[in-house]
C-alpha positions as CSV (number, residue, x, y, z in Angstrom):
1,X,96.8,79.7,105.8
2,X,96.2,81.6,102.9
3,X,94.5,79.0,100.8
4,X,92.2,78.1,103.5
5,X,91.1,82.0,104.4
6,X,91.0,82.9,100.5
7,X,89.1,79.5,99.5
8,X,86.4,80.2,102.4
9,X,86.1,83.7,101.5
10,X,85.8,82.7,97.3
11,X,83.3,80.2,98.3
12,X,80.9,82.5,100.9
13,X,81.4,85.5,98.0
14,X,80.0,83.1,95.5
15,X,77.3,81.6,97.1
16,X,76.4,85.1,98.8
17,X,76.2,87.0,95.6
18,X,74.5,84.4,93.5
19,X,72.1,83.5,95.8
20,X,71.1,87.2,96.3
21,X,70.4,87.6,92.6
22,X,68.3,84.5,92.6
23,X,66.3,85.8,95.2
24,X,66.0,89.5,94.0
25,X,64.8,87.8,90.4
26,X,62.6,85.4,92.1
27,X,60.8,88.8,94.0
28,X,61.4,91.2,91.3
29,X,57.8,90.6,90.4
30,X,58.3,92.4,86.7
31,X,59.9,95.3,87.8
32,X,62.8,96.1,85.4
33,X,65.3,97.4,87.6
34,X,65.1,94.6,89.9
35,X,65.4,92.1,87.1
36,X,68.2,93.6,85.5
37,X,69.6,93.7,89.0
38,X,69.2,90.3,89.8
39,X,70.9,89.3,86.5
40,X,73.7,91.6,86.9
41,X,74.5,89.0,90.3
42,X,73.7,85.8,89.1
43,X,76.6,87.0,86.0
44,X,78.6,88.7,88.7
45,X,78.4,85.1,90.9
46,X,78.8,82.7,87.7
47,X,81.5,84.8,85.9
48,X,83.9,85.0,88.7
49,X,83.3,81.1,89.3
50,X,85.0,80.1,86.2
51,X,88.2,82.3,87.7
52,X,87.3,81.9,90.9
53,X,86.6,77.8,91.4
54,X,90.3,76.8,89.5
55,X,91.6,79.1,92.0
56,X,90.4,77.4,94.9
57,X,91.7,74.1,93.5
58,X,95.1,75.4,92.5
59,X,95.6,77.1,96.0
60,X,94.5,74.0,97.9
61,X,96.3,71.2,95.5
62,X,99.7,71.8,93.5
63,X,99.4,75.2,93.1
64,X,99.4,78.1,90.0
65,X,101.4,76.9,87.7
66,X,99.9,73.5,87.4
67,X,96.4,75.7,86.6
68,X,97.3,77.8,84.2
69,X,95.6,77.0,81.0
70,X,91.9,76.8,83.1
71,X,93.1,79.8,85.4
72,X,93.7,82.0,82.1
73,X,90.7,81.0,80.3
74,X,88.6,81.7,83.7
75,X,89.8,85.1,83.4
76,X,88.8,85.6,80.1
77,X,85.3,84.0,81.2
78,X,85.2,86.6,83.7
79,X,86.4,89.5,82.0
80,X,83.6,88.8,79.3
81,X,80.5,89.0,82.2
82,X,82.3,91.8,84.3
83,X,81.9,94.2,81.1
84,X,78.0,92.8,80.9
85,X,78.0,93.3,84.3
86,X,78.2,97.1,83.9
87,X,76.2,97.3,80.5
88,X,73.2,95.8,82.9
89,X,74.0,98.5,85.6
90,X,73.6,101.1,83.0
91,X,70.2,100.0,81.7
92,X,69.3,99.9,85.8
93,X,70.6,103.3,86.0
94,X,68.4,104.1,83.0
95,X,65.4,102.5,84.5
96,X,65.9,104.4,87.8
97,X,66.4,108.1,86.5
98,X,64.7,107.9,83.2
99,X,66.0,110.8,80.8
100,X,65.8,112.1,77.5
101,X,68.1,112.0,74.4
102,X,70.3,109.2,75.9
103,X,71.1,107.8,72.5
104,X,74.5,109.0,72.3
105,X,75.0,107.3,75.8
106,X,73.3,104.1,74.9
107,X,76.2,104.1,71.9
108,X,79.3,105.1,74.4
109,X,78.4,102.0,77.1
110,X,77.7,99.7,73.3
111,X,80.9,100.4,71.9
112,X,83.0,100.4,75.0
113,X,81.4,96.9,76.1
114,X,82.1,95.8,72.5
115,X,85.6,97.3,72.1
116,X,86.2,95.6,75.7
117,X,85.1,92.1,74.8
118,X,87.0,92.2,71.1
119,X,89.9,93.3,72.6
120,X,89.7,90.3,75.8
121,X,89.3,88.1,72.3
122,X,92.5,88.6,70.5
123,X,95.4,85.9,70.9
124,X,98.1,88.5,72.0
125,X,96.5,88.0,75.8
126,X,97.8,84.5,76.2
127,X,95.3,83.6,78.7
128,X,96.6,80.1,79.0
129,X,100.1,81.0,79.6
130,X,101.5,81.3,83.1
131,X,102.9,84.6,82.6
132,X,100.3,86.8,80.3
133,X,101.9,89.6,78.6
134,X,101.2,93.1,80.9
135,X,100.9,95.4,77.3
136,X,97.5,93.9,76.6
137,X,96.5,93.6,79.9
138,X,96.3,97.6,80.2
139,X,94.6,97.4,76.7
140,X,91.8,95.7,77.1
141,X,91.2,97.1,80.6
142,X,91.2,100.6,79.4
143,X,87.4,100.7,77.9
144,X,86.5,98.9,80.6
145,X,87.9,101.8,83.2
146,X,86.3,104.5,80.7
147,X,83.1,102.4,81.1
148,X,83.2,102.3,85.2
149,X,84.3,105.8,85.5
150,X,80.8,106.5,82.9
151,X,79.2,104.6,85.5
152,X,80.6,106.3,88.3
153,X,79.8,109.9,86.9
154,X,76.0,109.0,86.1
155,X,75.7,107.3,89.7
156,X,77.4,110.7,91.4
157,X,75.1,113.0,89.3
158,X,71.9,111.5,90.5
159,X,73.0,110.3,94.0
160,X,71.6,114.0,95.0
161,X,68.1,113.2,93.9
162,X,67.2,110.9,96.7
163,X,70.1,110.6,99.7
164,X,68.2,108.0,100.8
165,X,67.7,105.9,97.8
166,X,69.7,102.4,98.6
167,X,71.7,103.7,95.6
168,X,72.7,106.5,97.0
169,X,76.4,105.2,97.8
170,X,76.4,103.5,94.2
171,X,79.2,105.6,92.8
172,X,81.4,105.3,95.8
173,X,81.2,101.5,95.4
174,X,82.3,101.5,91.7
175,X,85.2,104.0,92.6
176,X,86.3,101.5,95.3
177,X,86.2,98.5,93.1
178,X,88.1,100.1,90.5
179,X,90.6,101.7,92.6
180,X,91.4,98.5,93.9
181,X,91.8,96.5,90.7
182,X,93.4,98.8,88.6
183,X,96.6,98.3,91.3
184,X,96.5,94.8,90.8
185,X,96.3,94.8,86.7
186,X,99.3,97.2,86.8
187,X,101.7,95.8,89.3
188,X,100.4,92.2,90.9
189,X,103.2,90.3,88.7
190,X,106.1,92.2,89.6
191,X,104.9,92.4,92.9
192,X,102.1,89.3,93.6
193,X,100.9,90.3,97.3
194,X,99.3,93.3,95.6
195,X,96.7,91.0,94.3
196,X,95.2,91.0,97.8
197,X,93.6,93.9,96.7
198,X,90.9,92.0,94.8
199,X,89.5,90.6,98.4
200,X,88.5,94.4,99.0
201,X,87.4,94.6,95.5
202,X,85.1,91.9,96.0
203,X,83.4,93.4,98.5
204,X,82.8,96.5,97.0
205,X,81.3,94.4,94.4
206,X,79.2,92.4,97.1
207,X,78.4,96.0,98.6
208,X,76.7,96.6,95.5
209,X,74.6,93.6,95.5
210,X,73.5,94.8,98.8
211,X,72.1,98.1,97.7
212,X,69.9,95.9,95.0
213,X,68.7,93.8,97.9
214,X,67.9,96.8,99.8
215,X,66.6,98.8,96.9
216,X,64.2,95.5,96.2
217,X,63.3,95.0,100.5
218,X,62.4,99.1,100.5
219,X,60.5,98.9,97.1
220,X,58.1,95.7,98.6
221,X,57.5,97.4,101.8
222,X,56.4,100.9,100.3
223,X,54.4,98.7,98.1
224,X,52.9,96.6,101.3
225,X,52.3,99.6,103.2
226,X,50.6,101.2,99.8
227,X,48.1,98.5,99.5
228,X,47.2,98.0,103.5
C-alpha cells in the first residue's frame, strides 16, 4: 500500500511542479520574477526526480537496499538544486521588493549556497552507502537551514507590504518545509516512519509553486485589464 500511494503521489508532485514552471516560463513574457520562478520549479521538479524516480523503482521492485548507490547519488543530485532552488528565490525576492545596499546579502545567500554545495561534495557523506553517516548529514544541512531561515525573515519582513500579494504566505511555506525536513535529517534512520514527513514537506514546496502561478495569473490580468 505504501509503494502504490507514495509512487502516485511522487509521480503527480513531479509532473505537477514541473509542468507549472514550464508554463509560468512559457508566459513569463520577460518579466524577471516570473522567469526566475519558473526556473526555480522546473529545478525543484528535475532535482527531486533523480531522488525521487529510484525511489519509485526501489519501492515497487526489490526494495532500498538493492538502490542504494543510485538512491544516494539522487540525493546528492537533489541536495545540489534544492540550495539553487533558494539562491533563485532570493533573486525573486530581490526583484519583488527592490532595495538598496544588499551587497552584503547578495554575499551571505553566495557563500551559504557555496559552503552548502562543497560540503554535499566531500566523500565523508557516503551517498552510495546504504547507511550514510548522520555527522555530515547535520553538516551540510546547517547552511542550508541558515539559508531558508534568511529566506524566511526577508519573506516575513515584506509580507506586510501587500497582504494580498500571492506571496504574502511565502514565509509560512518555507517555515513548514523546513520544519518538516529538519525532523527527518535528524531522526528518520533510527526511527524510519519519520520520513513521512517529507510528503508534507512536498507540499509546502508545491504550495509555493502555487503562489508563482498565482503571482503570474494576477500579474496577466492587471496587465489585461490595464490595456482594455
Amino acid at each position: 500500500m505504501q509503494a502504490v500511494f507514495e509512487t502516485l503521489f511522487d509521480i503527480c508532485y513531479l509532473v505537477f511542479v514541473i509542468a507549472i514552471g514550464i508554463l509560468i516560463l512559457n508566459k513569463a513574457k520577460g518579466r524577471k520574477e516570473f522567469i526566475l520562478f519558473g526556473a526555480m520549479a522546473v529545478i525543484l521538479g528535475c532535482g527531486d526526480a533523480f531522488h525521487l524516480v529510484p525511489r519509485m523503482i526501489a519501492l515497487c521492485t526489490t526494495g532500498m537496499q538493492d538502490y542504494a548507490a543510485a538512491l544516494g547519488i539522487g540525493k546528492l543530485i537533489t541536495s545540489i538544486t534544492m540550495t539553487l532552488f533558494y539562491v533563485l528565490l532570493y533573486y525573486v525576492w530581490k526583484t519583488l521588493y527592490p532595495q538598496d545596499n544588499l551587497k552584503a546579502l547578495d554575499w551571505m545567500v553566495w557563500i551559504l549556497a557555496i559552503v552548502r554545495i562543497a560540503l554535499c561534495l566531500f566523500p565523508q557523506n557516503e551517498w552510495t552507502s546504504a547507511v550514510e553517516p548522520l555527522s555530515w548529514g547535520i553538516y551540510r544541512n546547517i547552511p542550508f537551514a541558515v539559508l531558508g531561515l534568511l529566506m524566511i525573515v526577508l519573506f516575513f519582513k515584506t509580507s506586510g507590504q501587500d497582504k494580498h500579494s500571492p506571496f504574502h504566505w511565502m514565509w509560512l511555506a518555507i517555515t513548514l518545509s523546513f520544519a518538516f525536513y529538519i525532523p527527518v535529517v535528524l531522526f528518520a534512520q533510527s526511527f524510519p516512519p519519520i520520513g513521512m514527513l517529507m510528503i508534507p514537506k512536498t507540499c509546502a514546496y508545491v504550495w509555493i509553486v502555487c503562489m508563482g502561478w498565482n503571482a503570474l495569473k494576477q500579474a496577466n490580468r492587471a496587465a489585461s485589464t490595464f490595456t482594455a
